[in-house]
Structure formats: structure tokens, C-alpha cells
C-alpha atoms as one frame of an Amber mdcrd trajectory, in Angstrom:
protein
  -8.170 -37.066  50.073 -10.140 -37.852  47.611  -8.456 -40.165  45.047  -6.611
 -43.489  45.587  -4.435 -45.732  43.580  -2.693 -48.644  45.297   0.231 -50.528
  43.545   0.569 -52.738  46.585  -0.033 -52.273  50.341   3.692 -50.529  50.676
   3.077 -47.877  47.460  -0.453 -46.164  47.670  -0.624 -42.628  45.990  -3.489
 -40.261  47.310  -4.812 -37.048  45.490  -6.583 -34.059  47.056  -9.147 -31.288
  45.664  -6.234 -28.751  46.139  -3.854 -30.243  44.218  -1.511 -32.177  45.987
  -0.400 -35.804  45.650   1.068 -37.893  48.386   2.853 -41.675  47.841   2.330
 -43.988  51.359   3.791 -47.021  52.764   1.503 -46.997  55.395   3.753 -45.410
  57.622   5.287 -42.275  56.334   3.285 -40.202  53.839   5.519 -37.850  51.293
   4.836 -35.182  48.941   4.956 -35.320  45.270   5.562 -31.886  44.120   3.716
 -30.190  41.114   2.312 -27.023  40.385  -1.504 -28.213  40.571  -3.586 -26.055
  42.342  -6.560 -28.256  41.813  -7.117 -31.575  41.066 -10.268 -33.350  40.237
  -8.728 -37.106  39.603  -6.319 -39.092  38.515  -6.431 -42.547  37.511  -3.236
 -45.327  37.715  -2.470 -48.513  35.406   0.034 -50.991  34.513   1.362 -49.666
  31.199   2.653 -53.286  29.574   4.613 -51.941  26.841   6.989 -49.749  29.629
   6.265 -52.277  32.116   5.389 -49.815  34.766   3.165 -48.110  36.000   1.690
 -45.011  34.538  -1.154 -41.966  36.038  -2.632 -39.580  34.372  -4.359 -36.843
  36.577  -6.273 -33.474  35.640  -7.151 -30.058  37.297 -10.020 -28.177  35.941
  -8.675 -27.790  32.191  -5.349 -29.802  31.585  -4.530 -33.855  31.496  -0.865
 -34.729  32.697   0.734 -37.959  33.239   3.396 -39.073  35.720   5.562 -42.018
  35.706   6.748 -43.524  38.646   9.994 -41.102  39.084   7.498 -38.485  39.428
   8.273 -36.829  36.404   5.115 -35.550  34.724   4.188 -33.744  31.611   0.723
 -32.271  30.338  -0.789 -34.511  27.542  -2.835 -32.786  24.896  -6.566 -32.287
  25.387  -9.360 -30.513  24.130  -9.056 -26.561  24.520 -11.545 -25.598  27.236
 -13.685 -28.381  27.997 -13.433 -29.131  31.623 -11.713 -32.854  32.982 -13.683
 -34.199  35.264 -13.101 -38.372  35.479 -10.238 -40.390  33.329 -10.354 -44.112
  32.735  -8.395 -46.228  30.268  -7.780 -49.939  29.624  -3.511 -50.126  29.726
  -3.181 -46.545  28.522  -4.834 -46.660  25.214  -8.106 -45.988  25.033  -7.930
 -43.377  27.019 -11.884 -41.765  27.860 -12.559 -38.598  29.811 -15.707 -37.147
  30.992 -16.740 -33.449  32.335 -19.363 -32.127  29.680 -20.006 -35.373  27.916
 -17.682 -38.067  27.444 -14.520 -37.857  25.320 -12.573 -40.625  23.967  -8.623
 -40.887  22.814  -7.880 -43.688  20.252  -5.925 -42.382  17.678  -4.006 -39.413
  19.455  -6.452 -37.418  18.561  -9.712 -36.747  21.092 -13.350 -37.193  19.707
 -16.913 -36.520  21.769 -18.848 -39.469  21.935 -21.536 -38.564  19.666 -25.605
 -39.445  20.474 -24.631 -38.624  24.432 -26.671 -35.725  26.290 -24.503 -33.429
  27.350 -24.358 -34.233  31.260 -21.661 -32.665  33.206 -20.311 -36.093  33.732
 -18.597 -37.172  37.394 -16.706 -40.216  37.293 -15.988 -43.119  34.368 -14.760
 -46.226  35.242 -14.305 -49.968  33.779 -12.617 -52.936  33.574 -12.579 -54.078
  30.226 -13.373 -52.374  26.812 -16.726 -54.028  26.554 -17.809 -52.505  30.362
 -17.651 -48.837  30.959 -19.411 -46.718  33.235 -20.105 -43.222  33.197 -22.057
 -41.409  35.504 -23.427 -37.833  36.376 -23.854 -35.494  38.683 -27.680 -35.518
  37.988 -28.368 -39.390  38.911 -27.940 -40.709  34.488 -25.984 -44.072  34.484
 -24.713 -44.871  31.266 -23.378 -48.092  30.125 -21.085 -48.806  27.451 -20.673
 -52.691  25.847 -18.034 -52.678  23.693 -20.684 -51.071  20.807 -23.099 -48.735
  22.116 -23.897 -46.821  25.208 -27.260 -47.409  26.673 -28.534 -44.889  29.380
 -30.331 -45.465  32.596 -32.104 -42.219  33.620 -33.988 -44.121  36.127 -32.280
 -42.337  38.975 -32.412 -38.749  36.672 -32.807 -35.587  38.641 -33.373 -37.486
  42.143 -31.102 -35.626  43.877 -28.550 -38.655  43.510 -25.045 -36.441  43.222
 -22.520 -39.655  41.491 -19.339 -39.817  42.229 -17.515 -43.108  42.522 -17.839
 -45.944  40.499 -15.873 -49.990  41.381 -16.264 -52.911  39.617 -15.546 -56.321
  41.744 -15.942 -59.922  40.321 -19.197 -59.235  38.781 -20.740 -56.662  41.116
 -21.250 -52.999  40.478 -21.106 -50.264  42.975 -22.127 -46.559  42.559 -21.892
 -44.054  45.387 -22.014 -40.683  46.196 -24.557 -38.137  48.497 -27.794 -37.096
  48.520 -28.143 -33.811  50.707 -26.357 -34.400  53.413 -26.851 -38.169  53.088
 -24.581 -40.797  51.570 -25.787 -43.945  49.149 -24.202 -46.523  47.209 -26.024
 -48.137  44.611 -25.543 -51.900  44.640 -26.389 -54.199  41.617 -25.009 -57.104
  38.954 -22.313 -55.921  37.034 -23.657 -55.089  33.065 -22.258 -56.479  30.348
């Protein structure tokens, strides 16, 4: 497993690289069936205006959301650019990031312009003025509501990003190095 989302401790829903997705109470552990034969993440929030809970997930080329009957349909992307990491704040932005990062606002998906061109790993934030997006080459980049700053200070390192968490002020980056894991530890940017 390599993707989480928890609604509470009795409804967790786990993703694997091949595709499947599994709901837990703790105790039992049940398929959800689709016809993914890869999937790189998926991503869960509280959806206010349905007052539920939503998750959008990708495989290599395609974006689909799910509600919480398990019904899922494939949202309209970008033709051929790869999905690698989805974040949104409630549903709407939505960003994604594979080779650069894309953003969603108007139903309609733009690249955010003045980025390099990183194949992109994860993106993750929790608010619209604190995004994170970082690669597979070691570039953090930081977005504050306005711009995106980048911190190449780990560039091309060997740092391989892959998880990002935000927790009451405190940032956390990990991933591998060789055969080595790291987390990168520091005060949340804003």
C-alpha cells in the first residue's frame, strides 16, 4: 500500500501501485472494484457543498473521482501528460503534478507557467496560501498564495521525494536515497 486516507479510525481507504483500493475498519479489509491497473495516488476531502466526502485518484494518464458509494467516473484532464500527485483545498482548486504542475480553477486545466519542468512526485497543502510540490530530483517548491519560490538546495542529491504532511506548523518531506530512507524535518513556510 502505498496511499492512505482516513475518514475516522473505523473508515480508512488504502491504494496500491497495481491498482486496487481497499476500505478498513481495522478489522476486515474489502475491495473496491475498478478497472485500474495502476494507480499512482489518490487524494480524499470533505466536499462541503455535498457534505461528503469525495477522492479523486489517477493511474498513469486518467483522473477519476469516487464518492463514498463507490461509484466513480473519469474527470477530464490534459491528453497525455502523465498524473503523478493530486491535491485540492474542498474540491476546487484542484492541482496536479507529473511533468510540471497543473492547476484546475475554472474547469478548464492550465500549466503553471515560470515552473521547470520537473517530473514532479507528490503536492500537498493545507490551505491555498501553503502548497508543496516536490520532485523526484530533490527541488522543493513552495507556493504562498501568489508565487512559487523554489528550493533547489537539495537538487540532484540523490534525494528521490515522495511524501509530503503538514502538522500544526511543521513540515515533513520523505522519501529514499539508494537504499536509504530520509525525512526532511523543518518549520512549516508560509
Amino acid at each position: 500500500m502505498h496511499n492512505a486516507f482516513a475518514i475516522d479510525k473505523d473508515k480508512i481507504y488504502l491504494g496500491n501501485s497495481k491498482g486496487s483500493i481497499y476500505i478498513t475498519d481495522g478489522n476486515e479489509c474489502n475491495k473496491i472494484t475498478t478497472s485500474l491497473t495502476k494507480l499512482n495516488n489518490f487524494y480524499g476531502y470533505y466536499d462541503e457543498v455535498i457534505d461528503d466526502y469525495n477522492f479523486l485518484f489517477a493511474d498513469t494518464k486518467n483522473l477519476y473521482k469516487m464518492n463514498l458509494d463507490e461509484s466513480y467516473h473519469q474527470e477530464n484532464f490534459i491528453e497525455n501528460e502523465p498524473i503523478v500527485g493530486i491535491w485540492t483545498n474542498k474540491g476546487f482548486p484542484l492541482f496536479i503534478t507529473g511533468l510540471g504542475v497543473f492547476v484546475n480553477n475554472n474547469h478548464s486545466w492550465k500549466r503553471v507557467k515560470n515552473l521547470p519542468e520537473y517530473s514532479f512526485s507528490k503536492i500537498e497543502g493545507n490551505g491555498l496560501n501553503n502548497i508543496v510540490a516536490v520532485d523526484w530530483n530533490g527541488v522543493i517548491m513552495h507556493f504562498n498564495g501568489l508565487n512559487w519560490d523554489i528550493n533547489s538546495r537539495y537538487e540532484r542529491t540523490g534525494l528521490l521525494m515522495r511524501a509530503i504532511s503538514f502538522n500544526q506548523g511543521i513540515l515533513g518531506i520523505c522519501g529514499r536515497k539508494g537504499n536509504n530512507a530520509f525525512v526532511l524535518i523543518g518549520t512549516q513556510m508560509n
